[in-house]
C-alpha positions as CSV (number, residue, x, y, z in Angstrom):
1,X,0.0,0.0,0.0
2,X,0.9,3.7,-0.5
3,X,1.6,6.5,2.3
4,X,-1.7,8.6,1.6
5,X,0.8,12.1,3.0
6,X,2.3,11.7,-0.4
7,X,-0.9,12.6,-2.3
8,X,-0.1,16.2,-2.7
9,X,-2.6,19.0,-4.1
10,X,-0.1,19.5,-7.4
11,X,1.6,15.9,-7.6
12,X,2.6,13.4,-6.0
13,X,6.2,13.6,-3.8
14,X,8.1,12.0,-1.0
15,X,11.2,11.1,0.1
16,X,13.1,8.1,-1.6
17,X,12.5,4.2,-0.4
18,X,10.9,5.8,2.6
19,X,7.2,7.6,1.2
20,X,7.8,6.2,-2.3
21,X,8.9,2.7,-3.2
22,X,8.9,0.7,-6.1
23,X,5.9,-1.0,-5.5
24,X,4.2,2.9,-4.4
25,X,5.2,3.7,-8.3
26,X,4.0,0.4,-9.7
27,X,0.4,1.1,-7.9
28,X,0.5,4.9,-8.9
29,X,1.4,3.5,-12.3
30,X,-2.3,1.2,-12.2
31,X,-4.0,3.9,-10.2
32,X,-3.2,7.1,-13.6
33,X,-3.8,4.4,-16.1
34,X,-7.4,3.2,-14.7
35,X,-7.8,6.9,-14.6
36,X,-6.9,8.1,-17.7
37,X,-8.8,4.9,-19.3
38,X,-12.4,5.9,-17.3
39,X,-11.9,9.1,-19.1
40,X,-11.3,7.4,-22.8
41,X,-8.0,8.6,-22.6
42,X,-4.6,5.7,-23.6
43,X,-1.9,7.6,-24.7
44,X,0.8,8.7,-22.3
45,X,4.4,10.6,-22.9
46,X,6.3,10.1,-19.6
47,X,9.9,11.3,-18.9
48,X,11.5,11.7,-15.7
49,X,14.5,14.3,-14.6
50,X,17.8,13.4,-13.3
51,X,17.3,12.4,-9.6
52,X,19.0,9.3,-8.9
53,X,15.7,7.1,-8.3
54,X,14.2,8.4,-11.3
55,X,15.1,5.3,-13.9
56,X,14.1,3.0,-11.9
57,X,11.0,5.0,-10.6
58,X,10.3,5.1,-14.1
59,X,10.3,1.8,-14.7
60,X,8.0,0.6,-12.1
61,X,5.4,3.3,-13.2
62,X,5.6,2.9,-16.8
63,X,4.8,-1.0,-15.8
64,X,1.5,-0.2,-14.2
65,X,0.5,2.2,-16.3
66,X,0.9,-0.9,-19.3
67,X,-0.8,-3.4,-17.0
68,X,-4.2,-0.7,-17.7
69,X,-4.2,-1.0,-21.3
70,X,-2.6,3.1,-21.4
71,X,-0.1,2.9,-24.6
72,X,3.3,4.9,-23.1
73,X,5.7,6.8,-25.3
74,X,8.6,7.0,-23.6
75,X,10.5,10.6,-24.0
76,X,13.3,10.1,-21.7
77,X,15.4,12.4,-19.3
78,X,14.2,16.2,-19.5
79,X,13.4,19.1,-18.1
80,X,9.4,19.0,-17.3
81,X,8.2,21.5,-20.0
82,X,9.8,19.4,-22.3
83,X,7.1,16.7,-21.0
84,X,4.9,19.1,-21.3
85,X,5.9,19.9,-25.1
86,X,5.6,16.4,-26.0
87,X,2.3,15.8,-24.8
88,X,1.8,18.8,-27.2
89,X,3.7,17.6,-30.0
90,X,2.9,14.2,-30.0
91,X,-0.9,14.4,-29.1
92,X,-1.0,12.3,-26.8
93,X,-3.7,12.3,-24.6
94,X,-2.1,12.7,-20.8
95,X,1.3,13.3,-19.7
96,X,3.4,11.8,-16.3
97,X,7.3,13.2,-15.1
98,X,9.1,11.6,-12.6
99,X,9.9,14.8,-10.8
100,X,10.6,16.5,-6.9
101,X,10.7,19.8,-9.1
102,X,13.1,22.0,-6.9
103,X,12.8,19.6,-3.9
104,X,16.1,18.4,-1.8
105,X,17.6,14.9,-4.0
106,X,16.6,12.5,-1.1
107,X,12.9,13.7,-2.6
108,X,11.0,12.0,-6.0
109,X,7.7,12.6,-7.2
110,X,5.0,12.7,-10.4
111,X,3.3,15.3,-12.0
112,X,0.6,14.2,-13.9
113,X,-1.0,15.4,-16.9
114,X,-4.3,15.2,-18.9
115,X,-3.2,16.9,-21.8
116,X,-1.5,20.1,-21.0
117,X,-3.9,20.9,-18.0
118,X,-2.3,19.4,-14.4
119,X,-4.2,16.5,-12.6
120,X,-4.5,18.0,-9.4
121,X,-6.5,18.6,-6.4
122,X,-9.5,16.2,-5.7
123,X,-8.5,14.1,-9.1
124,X,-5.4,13.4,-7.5
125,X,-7.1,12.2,-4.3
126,X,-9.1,10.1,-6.4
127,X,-6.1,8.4,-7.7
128,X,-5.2,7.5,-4.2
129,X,-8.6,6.3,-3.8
130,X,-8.1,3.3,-6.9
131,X,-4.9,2.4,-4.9
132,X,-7.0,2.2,-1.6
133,X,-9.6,-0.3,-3.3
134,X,-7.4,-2.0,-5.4
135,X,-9.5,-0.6,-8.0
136,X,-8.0,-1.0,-11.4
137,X,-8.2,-1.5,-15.3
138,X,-6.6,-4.4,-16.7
139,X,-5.2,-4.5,-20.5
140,X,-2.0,-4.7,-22.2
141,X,-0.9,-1.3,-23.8
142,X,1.9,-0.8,-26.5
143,X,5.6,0.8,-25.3
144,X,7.5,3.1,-27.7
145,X,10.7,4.9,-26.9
146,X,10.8,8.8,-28.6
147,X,14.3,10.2,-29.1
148,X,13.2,13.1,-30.8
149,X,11.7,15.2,-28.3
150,X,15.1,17.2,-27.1
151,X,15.9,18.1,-30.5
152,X,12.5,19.2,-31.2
153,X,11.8,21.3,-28.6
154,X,15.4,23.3,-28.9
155,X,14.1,24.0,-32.5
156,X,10.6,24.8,-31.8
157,X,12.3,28.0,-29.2
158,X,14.9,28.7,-31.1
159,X,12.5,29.6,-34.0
160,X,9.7,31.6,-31.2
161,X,12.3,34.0,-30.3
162,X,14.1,36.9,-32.4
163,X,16.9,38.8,-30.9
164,X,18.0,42.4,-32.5
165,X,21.6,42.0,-30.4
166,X,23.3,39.4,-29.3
167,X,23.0,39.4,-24.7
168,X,25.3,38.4,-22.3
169,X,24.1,35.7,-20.1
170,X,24.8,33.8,-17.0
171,X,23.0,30.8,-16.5
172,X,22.9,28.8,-13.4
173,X,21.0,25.6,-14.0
174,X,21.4,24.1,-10.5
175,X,22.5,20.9,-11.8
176,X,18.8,20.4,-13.0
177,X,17.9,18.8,-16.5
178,X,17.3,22.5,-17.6
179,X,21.0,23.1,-17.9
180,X,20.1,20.1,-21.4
181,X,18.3,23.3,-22.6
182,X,18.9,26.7,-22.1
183,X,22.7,27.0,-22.7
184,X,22.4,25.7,-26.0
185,X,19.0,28.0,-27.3
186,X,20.5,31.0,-25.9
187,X,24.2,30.1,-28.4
188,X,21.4,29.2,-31.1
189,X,20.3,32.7,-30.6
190,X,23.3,34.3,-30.7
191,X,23.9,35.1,-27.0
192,X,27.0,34.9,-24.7
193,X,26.5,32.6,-22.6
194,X,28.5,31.5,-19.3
195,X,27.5,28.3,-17.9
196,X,27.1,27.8,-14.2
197,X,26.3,24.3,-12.9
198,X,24.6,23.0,-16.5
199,X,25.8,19.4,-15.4
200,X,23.2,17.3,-14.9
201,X,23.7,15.9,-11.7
202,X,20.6,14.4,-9.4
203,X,22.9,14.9,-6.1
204,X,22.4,18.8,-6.4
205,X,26.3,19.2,-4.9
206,X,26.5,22.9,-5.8
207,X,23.0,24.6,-4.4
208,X,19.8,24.0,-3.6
209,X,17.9,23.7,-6.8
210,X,15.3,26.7,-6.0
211,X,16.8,30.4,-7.7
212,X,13.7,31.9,-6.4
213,X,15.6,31.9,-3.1
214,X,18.8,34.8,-2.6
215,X,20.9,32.0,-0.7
216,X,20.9,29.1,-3.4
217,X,22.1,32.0,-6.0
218,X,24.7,33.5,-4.5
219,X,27.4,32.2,-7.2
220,X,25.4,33.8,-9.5
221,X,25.2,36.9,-7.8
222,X,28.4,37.3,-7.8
223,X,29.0,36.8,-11.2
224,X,26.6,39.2,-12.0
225,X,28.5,41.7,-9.5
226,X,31.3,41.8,-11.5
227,X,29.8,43.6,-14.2
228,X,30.0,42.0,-17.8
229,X,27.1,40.2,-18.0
230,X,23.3,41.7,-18.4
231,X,21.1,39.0,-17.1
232,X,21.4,35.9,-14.9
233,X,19.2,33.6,-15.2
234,X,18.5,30.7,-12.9
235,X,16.7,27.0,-13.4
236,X,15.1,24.6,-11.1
237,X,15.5,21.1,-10.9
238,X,12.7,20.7,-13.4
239,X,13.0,23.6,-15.2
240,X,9.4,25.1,-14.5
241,X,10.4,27.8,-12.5
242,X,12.3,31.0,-13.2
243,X,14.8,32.5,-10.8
244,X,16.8,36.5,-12.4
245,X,19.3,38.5,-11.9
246,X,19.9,42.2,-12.5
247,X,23.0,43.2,-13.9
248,X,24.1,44.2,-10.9
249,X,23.7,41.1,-8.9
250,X,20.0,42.2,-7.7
251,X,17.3,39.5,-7.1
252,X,14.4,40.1,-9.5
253,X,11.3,38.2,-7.5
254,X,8.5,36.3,-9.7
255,X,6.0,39.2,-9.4
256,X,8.7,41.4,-11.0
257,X,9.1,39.1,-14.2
258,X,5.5,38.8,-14.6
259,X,5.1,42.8,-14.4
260,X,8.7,42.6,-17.2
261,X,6.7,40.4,-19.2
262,X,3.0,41.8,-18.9
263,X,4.7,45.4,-19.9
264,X,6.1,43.8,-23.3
265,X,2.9,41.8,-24.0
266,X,0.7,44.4,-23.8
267,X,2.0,46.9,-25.9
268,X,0.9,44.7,-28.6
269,X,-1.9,43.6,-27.0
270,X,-4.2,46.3,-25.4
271,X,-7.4,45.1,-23.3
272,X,-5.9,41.7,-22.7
273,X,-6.1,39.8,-19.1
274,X,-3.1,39.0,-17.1
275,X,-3.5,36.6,-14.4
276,X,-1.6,36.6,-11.2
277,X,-2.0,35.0,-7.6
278,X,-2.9,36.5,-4.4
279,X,0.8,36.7,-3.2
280,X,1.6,39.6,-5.9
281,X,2.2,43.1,-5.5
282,X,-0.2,46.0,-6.0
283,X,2.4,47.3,-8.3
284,X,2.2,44.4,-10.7
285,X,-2.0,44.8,-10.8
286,X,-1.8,48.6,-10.8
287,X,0.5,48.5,-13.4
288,X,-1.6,46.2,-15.5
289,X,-3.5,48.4,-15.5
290,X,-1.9,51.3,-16.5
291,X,0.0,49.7,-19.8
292,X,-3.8,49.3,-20.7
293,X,-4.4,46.0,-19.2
294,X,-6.7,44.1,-17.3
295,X,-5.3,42.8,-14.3
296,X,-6.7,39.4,-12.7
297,X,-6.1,38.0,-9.0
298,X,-6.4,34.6,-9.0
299,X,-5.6,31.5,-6.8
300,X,-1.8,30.4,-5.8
301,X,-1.0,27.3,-7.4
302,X,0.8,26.5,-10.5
303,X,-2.4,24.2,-11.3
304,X,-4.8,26.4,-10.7
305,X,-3.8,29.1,-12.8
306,X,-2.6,27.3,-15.7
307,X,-5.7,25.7,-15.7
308,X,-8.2,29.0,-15.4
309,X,-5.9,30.6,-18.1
310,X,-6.8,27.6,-20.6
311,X,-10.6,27.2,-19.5
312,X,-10.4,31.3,-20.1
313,X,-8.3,31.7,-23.0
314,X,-6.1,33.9,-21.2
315,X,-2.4,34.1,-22.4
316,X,0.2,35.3,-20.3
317,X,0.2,35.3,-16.2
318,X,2.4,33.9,-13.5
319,X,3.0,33.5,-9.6
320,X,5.3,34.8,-6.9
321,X,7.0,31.6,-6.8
322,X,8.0,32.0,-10.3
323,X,5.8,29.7,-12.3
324,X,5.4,31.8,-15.6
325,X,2.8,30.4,-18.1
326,X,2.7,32.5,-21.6
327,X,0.9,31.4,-24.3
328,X,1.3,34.6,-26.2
329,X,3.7,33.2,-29.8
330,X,3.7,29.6,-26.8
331,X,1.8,26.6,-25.4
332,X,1.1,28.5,-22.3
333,X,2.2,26.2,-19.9
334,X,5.0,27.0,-17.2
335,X,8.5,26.5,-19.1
336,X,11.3,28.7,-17.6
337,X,13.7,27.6,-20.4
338,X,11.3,29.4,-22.9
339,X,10.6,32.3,-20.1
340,X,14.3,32.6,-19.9
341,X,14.5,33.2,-24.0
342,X,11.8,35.7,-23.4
343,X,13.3,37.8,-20.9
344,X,16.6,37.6,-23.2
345,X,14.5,38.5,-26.2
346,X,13.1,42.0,-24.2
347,X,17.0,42.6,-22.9
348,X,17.9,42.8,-26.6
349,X,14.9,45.2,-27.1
350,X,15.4,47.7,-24.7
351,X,17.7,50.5,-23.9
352,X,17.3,49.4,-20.2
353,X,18.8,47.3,-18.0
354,X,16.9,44.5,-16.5
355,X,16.9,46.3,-13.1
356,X,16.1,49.4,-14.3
357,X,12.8,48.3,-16.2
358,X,10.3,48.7,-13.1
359,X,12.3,51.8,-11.8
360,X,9.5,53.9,-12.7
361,X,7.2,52.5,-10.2
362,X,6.4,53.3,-6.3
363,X,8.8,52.0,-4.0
364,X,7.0,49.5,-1.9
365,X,8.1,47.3,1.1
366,X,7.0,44.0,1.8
367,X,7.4,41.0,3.9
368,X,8.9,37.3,2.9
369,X,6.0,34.6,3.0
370,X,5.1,34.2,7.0
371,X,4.4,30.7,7.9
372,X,2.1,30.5,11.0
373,X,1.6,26.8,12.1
374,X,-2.1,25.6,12.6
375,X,-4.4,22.5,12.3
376,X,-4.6,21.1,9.3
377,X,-8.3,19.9,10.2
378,X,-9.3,23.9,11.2
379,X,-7.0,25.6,9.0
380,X,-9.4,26.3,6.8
381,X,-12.1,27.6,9.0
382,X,-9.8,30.0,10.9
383,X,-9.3,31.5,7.9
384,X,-13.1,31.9,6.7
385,X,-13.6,33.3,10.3
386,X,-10.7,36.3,9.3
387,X,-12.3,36.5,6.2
388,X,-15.6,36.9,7.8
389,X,-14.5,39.2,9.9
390,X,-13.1,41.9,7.4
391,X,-16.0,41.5,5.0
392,X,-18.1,42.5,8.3
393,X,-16.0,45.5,9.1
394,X,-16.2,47.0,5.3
395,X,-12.7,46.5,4.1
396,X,-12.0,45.8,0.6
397,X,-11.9,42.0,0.7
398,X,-10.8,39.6,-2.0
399,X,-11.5,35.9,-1.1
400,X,-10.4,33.9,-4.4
401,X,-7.7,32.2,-2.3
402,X,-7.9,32.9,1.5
403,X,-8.4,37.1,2.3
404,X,-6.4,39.7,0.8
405,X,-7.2,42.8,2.4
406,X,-6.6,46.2,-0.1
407,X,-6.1,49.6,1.3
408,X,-4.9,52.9,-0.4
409,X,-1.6,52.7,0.8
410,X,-1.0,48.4,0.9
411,X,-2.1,45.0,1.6
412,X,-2.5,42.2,3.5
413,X,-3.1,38.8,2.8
414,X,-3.6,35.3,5.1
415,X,-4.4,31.9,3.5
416,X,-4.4,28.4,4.4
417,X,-1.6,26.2,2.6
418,X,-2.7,23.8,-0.1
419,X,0.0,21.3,1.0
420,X,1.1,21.7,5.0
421,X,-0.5,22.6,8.4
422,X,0.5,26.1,8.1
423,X,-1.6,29.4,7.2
424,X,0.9,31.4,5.0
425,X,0.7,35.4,5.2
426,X,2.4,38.4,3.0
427,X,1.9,42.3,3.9
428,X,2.9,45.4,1.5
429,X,2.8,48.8,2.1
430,X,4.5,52.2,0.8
431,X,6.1,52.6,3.7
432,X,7.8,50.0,6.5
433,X,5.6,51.6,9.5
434,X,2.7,51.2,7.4
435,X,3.7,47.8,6.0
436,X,4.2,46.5,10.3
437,X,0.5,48.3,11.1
438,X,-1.4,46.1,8.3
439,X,0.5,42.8,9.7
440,X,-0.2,43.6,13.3
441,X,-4.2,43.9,12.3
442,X,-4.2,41.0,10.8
443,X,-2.1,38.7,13.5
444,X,-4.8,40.5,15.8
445,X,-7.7,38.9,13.8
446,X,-5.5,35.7,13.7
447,X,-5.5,35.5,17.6
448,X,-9.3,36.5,17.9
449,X,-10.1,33.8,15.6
450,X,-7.8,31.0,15.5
């Protein structure tokens, strides 16, 4: 039997020969066949990245998903938006990566795909729930092995991007299976390119692979601080998340690329949506709004966006945690190989430096992500309760994804984590005084009500 903790709200993920065996992979295998079969659905690309466990994870996954009657094209190692762009190019019907994404290597993990749209959520407790009942579709489905994927995919970029000057790059890869990727589009463009840890190595022995984070980056900071290079750009272990540089060695944070990228999209593009999740700043929705724009708040959660952006036609937004999905001249899913191009593409169209891009906008201060332990069986009802509580009193209350609380001058936001016993807050203000007087009402409300 599996551990049931492993059943995640985006994927599936635990730590090696302890939450996830072979035999856990084998039944997970079963479990996203019989699903994908109850749905009319057979064909499956699967890849996995370059964790240690991940061959043989593979192997013991792709075997239940056979014993179903599901019909697996094997894609090999790669980044997970290269999954994702062979589900895309091969039409195939669903999509699974052996992945931990940016997790420590002691972790492994799926993702799990019907078409280019995440399983996630209750679908991925209903997976769990085949396993529980031994519940499963029997058959014998065909295996083919696709080389051509890599190649493809490098190509397909290569010819989505047009640079008027050649840039000079860092990249920092984190040993992930992006560093397959990146190096070599950015040369195919034209670009100087110094590589930084583009060794694919599961162990992780250089950093952490997270760039959203200052401390894993600090090589690449001080690359960037030595003044030759105009961008940095950094991987996770997957590739789906983007971590920058300034050229000054300055962490650019995921609102920040989103508001970068919204700016370029809509000059071309007046009156078109931009989705972004509760955690972002008011600059990035006020300045939506100002390059003509119409700004969208919507749920944290690579899943959940992606997915409202298809089921609304929407075609560029992102998250905090760095998760860009833009389907303006893309797929729209969350690729920070093809992000990476992008930004590169706008460095080579601009008189600006990356960090000087949003210097027109009011300086704001904000907090990191507080984690507040809780409950997990009340977590959520504390945070109606707040929520309740604000709507009562006449603030101006958005409740998409917990309670983000607006005022003239900042925000505040509390909301219960998708994945842990933990209620997660975030405050922003135009000044620090103010910033501390919004997170000191809200910790009050906290107390009152959980």
């Amino acid at each position: 039997m599996v551990n049931p903790e492993i059943f995640r709200q985006y994927d599936i993920r635990g730590i090696v020969d302890v939450d996830l065996t072979n035999e856990s992979l084998y039944l997970i295998g079963k479990a996203f066949g019989t699903f994908l079969r109850r749905k009319n659905m057979k064909t499956v690309a699967f890849g996995g990245d370059a964790r240690l466990s991940t061959p043989r994870y593979m192997e013991h996954f792709c075997e239940g998903l056979l014993e179903t009657g599901c019909d697996v094209i094997e894609v090999g190692i790669m980044a997970t938006p290269t999954l994702y762009y062979s589900i895309w190019k091969l039409k195939t019907d669903a999509g699974a990566m052996i992945t931990a994404s940016h997790n420590p290597p002691e972790y492994n993990g799926i993702k799990l795909n019907q078409g280019l749209v995440s399983v996630y959520g209750e679908e991925i407790q209903d997976i769990l729930h085949l396993i529980q009942t031994n519940d499963f579709e029997k058959g014998e489905g065909s295996y083919t092995i696709d080389n051509s994927i890599h190649e493809s995919y490098i190509d397909y970029i290569v010819k989505s991007v047009t640079l008027e000057r050649s840039v000079k790059c860092v990249v920092d890869a984190g040993n992930g299976t992006g560093g397959l990727y990146l190096p070599e589009i950015l040369k195919r463009l034209g670009c100087e390119v110094k590589e930084m840890f583009c060794e694919v190595d599961g162990t992780f022995p250089n950093h952490h692979p997270d760039p959203t984070v200052l401390k894993n980056v600090q090589d690449l900071v001080k690359v960037m601080q030595n003044g030759h290079y105009e961008v940095g750009l950094g991987l996770d272990g997957d590739a789906d998340r983007i971590g920058l540089i300034d050229e000054k060695g300055g962490m650019i944070y995921g609102d920040q690329i989103l508001n970068i990228f919204a700016r370029d999209y809509l000059k071309d593009n007046k009156g078109q949506r931009v989705v972004a999740d509760v955690k972002c700043s008011k600059n990035l929705f006020d300045d939506i709004t100002k390059h003509g724009g119409i700004p969208i708040m919507y749920k944290t959660g690579h899943a959940n966006i992606k997915g409202y952006m298809a089921d609304n036609n929407i075609k560029m937004g992102g998250e905090m945690s760095g998760h860009m999905f833009i389907g303006d001249r893309y797929l729209g899913f969350d690729d920070a190989i093809y992000a990476c191009t992008r930004i590169v593409e706008i460095i080579s169209k601009s008189r600006q430096a990356v960090g000087e891009m949003l210097a027109d906008e009011p300086k704001m201060y904000n907090t990191p992500e507080i984690r507040f332990d809780t409950v997990e069986e009340t977590k959520f009802s504390h945070v109606a309760k707040v929520t309740q509580s604000f709507k009562d009193d006449g603030y101006d209350v958005n409740d998409i994804d917990g309670v983000r609380v607006t005022f003239p001058d900042g925000w505040g936001l509390v909301r219960a984590s998708n994945t842990q016993p933990v209620l997660v807050m975030r405050f922003e203000a135009t000044t620090e005084a103010r910033m501390l007087e919004i997170q000191k009402l809200f910790e009050d409300r906290l107390k009152q009500y959980a």
